[in-house]
C-alpha positions in Angstrom: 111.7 169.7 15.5 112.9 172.8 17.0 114.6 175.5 14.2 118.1 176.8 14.6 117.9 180.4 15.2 121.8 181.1 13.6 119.9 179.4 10.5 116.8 181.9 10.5 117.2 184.7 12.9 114.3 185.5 15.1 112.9 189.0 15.9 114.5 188.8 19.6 118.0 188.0 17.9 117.6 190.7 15.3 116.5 193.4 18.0 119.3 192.5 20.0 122.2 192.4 17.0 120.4 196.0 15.8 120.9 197.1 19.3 124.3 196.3 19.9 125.4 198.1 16.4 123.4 201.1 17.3 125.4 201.1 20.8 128.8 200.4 18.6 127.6 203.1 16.4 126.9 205.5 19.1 130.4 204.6 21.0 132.2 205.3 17.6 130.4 208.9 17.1 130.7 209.8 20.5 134.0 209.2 20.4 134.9 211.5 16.7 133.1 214.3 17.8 135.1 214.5 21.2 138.2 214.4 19.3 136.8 217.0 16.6 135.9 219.3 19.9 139.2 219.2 21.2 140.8 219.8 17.7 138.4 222.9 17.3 139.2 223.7 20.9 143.4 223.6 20.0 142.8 225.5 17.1 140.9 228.4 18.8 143.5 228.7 21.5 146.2 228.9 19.2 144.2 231.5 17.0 143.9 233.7 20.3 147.3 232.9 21.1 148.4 233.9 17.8 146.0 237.5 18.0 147.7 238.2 21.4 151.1 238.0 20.1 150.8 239.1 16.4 148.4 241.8 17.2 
């Protein structure tokens, strides 16, 4: 009788669920340090903004 793999997961399933998190995880990170570079990126033009004007 053949197992169920959803029952006992198999090294193929768990490289392929580990894989697909990692790429999730990846996505996710890529994505939060894009938005903190353009949030630093803001901040410095308004800090030489401010400089110009101020100073």
């Amino acid at each position: 009788m053949k197992k169920h793999h959803h029952h006992e997961p198999d090294d193929a399933s768990l490289f392929k669920q580990r894989s697909l998190s990692q790429i999730q995880f990846k996505k996710t990170l890529e994505k939060v340090l894009k938005i903190s570079l353009f949030i630093i990126a803001l901040l410095m033009l308004a800090a030489v903004i401010f400089v110009y004007t101020i100073g």
